[in-house]
C-alpha positions in Angstrom: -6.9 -5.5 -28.0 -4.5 -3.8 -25.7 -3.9 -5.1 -22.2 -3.7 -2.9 -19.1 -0.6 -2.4 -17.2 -1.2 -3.7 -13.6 -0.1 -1.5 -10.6 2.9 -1.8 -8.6 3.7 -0.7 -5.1 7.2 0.6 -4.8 7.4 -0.6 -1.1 10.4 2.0 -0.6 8.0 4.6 -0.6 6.4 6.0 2.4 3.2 5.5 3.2 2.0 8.8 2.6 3.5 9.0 -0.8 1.6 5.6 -1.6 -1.6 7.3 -0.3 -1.2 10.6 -2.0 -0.6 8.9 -5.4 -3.7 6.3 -5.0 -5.8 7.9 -2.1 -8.3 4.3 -2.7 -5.0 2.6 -1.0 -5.9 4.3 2.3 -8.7 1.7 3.6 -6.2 -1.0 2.7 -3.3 0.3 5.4 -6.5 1.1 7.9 -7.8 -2.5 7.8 -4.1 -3.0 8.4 -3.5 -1.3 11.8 -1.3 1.2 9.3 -2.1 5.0 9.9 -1.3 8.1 8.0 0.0 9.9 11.0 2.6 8.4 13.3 3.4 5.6 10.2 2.7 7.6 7.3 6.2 8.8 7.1 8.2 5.5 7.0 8.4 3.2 4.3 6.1 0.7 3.7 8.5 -2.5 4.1 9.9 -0.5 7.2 6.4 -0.8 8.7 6.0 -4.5 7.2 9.1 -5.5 9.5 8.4 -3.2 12.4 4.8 -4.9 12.6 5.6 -8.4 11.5 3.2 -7.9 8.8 2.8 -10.0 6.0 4.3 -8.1 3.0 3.4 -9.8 0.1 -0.4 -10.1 1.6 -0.1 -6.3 1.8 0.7 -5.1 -1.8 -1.3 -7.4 -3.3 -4.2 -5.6 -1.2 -2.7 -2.2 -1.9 -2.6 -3.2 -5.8 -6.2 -4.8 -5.9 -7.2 -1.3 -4.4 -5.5 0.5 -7.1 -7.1 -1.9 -9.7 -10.6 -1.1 -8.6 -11.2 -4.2 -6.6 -10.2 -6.8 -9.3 
């Protein structure tokens, strides 16, 4: 039986690069207050800190995303 990898998120990505390679992420940064536009171009732990957001909370979202919801 072989295992599936589980998904990272490469938080020094942009968000736009995290959205273009797993489009199902985008919900996950719009339920955040994160949009493609004026925040798509920074990286993702940029936006964590400028937002005071809770990082880990967030790529375990983006992941479970990726993953199909489980």
């Amino acid at each position: 039986m072989s295992i599936a990898a589980i998904p990272t998120i490469d938080c020094s990505q942009t968000v736009n690069e995290i959205v273009s390679r797993h489009p199902e992420t985008l919900a996950v940064f719009t339920a955040w207050g994160i949009d493609t536009c004026c925040g798509g171009g920074h990286p993702v732990e940029a936006v964590v800190q400028r937002h005071q957001l809770d990082g880990e909370a967030l790529c375990n979202a983006l992941v479970l995303a990726i993953n199909g919801g489980k």
